[in-house]
C-alpha positions as CSV (number, residue, x, y, z in Angstrom):
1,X,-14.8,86.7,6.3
2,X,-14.8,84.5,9.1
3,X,-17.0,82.3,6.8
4,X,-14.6,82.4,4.7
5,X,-11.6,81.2,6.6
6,X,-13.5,78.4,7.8
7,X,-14.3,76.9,4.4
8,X,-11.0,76.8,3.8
9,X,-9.5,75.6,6.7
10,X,-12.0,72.5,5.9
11,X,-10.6,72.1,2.4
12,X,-7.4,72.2,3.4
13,X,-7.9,69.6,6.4
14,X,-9.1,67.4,3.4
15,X,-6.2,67.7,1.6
16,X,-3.8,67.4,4.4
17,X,-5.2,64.7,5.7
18,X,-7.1,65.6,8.5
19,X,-10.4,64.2,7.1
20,X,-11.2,60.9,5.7
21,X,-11.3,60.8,2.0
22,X,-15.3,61.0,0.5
23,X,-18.0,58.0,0.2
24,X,-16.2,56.6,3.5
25,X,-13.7,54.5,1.6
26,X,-10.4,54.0,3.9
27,X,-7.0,55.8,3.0
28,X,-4.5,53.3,2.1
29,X,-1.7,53.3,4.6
30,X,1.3,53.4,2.6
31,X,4.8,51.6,3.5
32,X,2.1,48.7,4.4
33,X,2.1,45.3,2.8
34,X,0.5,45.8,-0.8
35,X,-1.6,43.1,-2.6
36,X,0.9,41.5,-5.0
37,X,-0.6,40.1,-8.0
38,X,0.4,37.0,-9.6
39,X,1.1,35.7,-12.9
40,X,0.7,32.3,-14.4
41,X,3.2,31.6,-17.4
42,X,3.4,28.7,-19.5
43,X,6.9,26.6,-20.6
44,X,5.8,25.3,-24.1
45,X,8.9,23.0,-23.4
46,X,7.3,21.4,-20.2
47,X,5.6,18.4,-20.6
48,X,1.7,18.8,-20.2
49,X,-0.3,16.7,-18.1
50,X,-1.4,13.9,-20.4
51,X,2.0,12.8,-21.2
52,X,3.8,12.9,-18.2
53,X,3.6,9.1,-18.1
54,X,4.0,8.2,-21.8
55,X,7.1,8.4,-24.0
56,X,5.0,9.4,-26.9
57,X,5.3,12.8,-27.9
58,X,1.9,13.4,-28.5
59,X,-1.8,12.7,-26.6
60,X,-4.6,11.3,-28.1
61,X,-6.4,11.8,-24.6
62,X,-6.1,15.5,-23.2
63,X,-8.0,16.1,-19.5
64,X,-6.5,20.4,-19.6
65,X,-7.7,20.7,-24.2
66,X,-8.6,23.8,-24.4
67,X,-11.5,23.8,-26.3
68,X,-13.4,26.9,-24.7
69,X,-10.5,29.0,-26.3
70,X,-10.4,26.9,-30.1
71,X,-14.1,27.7,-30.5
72,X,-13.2,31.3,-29.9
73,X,-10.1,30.9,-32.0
74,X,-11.8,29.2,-34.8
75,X,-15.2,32.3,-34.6
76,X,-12.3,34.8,-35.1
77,X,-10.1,33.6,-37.6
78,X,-11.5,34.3,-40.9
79,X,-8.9,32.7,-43.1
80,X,-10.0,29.4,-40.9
81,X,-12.0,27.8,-44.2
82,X,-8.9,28.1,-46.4
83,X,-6.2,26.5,-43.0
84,X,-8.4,23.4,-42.9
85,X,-8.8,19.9,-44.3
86,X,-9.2,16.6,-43.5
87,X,-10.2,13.1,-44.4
88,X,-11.9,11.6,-41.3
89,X,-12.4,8.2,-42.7
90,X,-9.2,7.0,-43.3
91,X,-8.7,3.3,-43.3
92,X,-6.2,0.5,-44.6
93,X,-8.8,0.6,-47.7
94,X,-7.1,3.8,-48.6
95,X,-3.5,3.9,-47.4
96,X,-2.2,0.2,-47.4
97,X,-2.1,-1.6,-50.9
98,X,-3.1,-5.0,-51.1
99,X,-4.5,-5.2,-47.4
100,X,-7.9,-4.5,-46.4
101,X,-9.3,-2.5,-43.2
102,X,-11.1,-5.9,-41.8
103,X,-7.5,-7.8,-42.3
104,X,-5.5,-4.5,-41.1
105,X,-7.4,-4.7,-37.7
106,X,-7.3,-8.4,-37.4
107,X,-3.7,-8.8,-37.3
108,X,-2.7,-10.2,-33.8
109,X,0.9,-10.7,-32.9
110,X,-0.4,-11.8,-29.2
111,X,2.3,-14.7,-29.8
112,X,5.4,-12.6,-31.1
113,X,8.4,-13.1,-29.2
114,X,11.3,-11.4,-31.2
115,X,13.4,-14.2,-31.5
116,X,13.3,-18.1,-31.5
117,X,12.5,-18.9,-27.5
118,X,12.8,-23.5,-28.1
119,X,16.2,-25.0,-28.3
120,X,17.0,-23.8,-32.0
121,X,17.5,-20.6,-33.6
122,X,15.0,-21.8,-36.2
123,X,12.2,-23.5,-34.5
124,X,8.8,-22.7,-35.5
125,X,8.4,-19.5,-32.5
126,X,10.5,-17.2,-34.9
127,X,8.9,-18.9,-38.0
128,X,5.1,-19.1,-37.9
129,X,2.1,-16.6,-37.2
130,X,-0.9,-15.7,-38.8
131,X,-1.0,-13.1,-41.4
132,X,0.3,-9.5,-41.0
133,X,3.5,-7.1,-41.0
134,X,6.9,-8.5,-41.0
135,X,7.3,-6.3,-38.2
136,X,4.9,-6.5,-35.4
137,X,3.0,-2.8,-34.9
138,X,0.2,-1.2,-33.4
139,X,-1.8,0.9,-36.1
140,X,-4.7,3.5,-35.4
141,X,-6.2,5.9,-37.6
142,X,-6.1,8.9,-34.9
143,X,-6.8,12.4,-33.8
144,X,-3.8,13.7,-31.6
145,X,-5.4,16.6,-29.3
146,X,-1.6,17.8,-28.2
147,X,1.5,17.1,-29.2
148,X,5.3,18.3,-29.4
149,X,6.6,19.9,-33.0
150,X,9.6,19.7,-34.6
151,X,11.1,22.7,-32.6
152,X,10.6,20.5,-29.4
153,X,7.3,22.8,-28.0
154,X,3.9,21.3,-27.2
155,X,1.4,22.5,-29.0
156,X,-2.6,21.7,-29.0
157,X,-4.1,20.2,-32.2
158,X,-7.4,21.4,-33.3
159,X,-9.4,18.0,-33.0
160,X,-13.2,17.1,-32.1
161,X,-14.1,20.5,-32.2
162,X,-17.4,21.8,-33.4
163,X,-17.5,18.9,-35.9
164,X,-13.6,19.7,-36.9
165,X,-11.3,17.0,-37.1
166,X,-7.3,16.2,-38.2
167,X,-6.8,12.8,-39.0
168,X,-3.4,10.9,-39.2
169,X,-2.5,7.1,-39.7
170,X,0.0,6.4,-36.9
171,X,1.9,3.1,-37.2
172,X,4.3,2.4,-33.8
173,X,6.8,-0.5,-33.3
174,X,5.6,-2.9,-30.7
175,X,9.0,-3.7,-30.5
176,X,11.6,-1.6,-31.7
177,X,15.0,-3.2,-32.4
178,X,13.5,-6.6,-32.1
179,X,14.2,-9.4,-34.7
180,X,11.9,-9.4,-38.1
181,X,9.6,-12.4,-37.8
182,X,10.2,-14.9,-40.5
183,X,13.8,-14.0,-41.2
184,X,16.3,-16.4,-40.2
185,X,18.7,-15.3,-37.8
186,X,21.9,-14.9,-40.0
187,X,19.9,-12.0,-41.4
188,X,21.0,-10.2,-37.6
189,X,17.2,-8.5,-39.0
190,X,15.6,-5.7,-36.8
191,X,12.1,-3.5,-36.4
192,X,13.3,0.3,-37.1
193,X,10.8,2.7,-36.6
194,X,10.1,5.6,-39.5
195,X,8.6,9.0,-38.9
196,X,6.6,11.4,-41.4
197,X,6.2,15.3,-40.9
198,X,2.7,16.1,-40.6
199,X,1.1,20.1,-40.9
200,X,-1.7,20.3,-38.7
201,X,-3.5,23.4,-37.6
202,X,-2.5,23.9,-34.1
203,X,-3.0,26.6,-31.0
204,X,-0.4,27.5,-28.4
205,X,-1.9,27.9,-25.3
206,X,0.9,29.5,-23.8
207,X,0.1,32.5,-26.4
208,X,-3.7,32.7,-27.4
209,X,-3.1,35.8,-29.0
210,X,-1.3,33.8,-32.0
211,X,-4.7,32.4,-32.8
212,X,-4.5,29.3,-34.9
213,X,-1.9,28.9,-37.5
214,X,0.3,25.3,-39.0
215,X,2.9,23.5,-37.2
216,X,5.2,21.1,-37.9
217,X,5.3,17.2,-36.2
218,X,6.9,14.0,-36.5
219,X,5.0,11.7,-36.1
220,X,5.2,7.4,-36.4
221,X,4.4,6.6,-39.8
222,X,5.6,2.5,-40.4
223,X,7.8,0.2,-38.8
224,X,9.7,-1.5,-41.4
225,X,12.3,-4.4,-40.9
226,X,16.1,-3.2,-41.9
227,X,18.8,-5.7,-42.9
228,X,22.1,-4.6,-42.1
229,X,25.0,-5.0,-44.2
């Protein structure tokens, strides 16, 4: 009996409090400070890092791509083969009539000023040039790694991953609003910039668990010269 009382007077300590709980590990003292654990959410609105300092709204260089996560993306999606395409060697060849890559790339408009800089309107600064576009523009046959869609969120582009790339001919004013080269003045000519939508498989890296899917961009297409009523 007395056995008996003492066997439970020892559970009961246990359960009370009186002993430490098993293997040694320290009762948590409650009311104390607790560990709080933190969260890290992402603002698809923010700008990301590599183009903090641009007013382009997409990055050709990207230090934070996550590629790590694409691969995995890209392993689990089975629908991936049907989602992709590309044509990786684009060129002038292809997409410009009449012009050729080698002349395409050899356009310089080092000595474009925008308008006539001597004592006339029509001296030979607004007038000559070697060959290329009425408007002066910088074109490169690219592979944007991140960039904003048309609902104003950044998303990451797959691009130079595994051996999978999205190509996209992007044609930029080098001087928006500027006078046309080789139109008189009267004209009141000016470079406007035009946009094309482009689909492009994308990832969100605020949401990985959307896996890879097509988004929506605009992106610089041509700069063209506009003559205003």
């Amino acid at each position: 009996m007395a056995l008996a009382l003492s066997v439970f007077l020892a559970c009961a300590g246990v359960v009370l409090g009186s002993h430490p709980p098993p293997y040694g590990h320290p009762r948590p003292a409650y009311g104390h400070h607790q560990p709080s654990y933190k969260h890290s959410y992402c603002d698809p609105t923010a700008t990301p890092t590599c183009a903090v300092n641009s007013t382009l709204n997409y990055c050709l260089e990207d230090e934070e791509y996550p590629e790590y996560e694409i691969k995995g993306a890209i392993s689990a999606d089975h629908l991936f083969a049907k989602k992709y395409a590309d044509i990786p060697d684009q060129s002038a060849d292809d997409l410009v009539d009449m012009v050729t890559k080698a002349q395409e790339e050899a356009f310089d408009y080092s000595y474009y000023t925008g308008a006539s800089t001597g004592d006339s309107p029509y001296d030979a600064t607004h007038w000559g040039g070697p060959e290329g576009y009425i408007c002066p523009s910088d074109v490169a046959y690219a592979r944007p790694r991140r960039a904003q869609n048309v609902e104003g969120k950044w998303r990451v582009i797959v691009n130079d991953v595994h051996y999978y790339t999205q190509t996209a001919r992007l044609e930029t004013c080098l001087f928006p609003e500027a006078a046309c080269r080789a139109l008189a003045p009267c004209y009141k000519s000016h470079c406007t910039q035009k946009y094309v939508y482009h689909r492009l498989l994308s990832f969100d890296p605020c949401d990985a668990y959307k896996g890879l899917f097509i988004d929506i961009y605009k992106l610089p297409s041509a700069c063209s010269c506009h003559v205003p009523a």
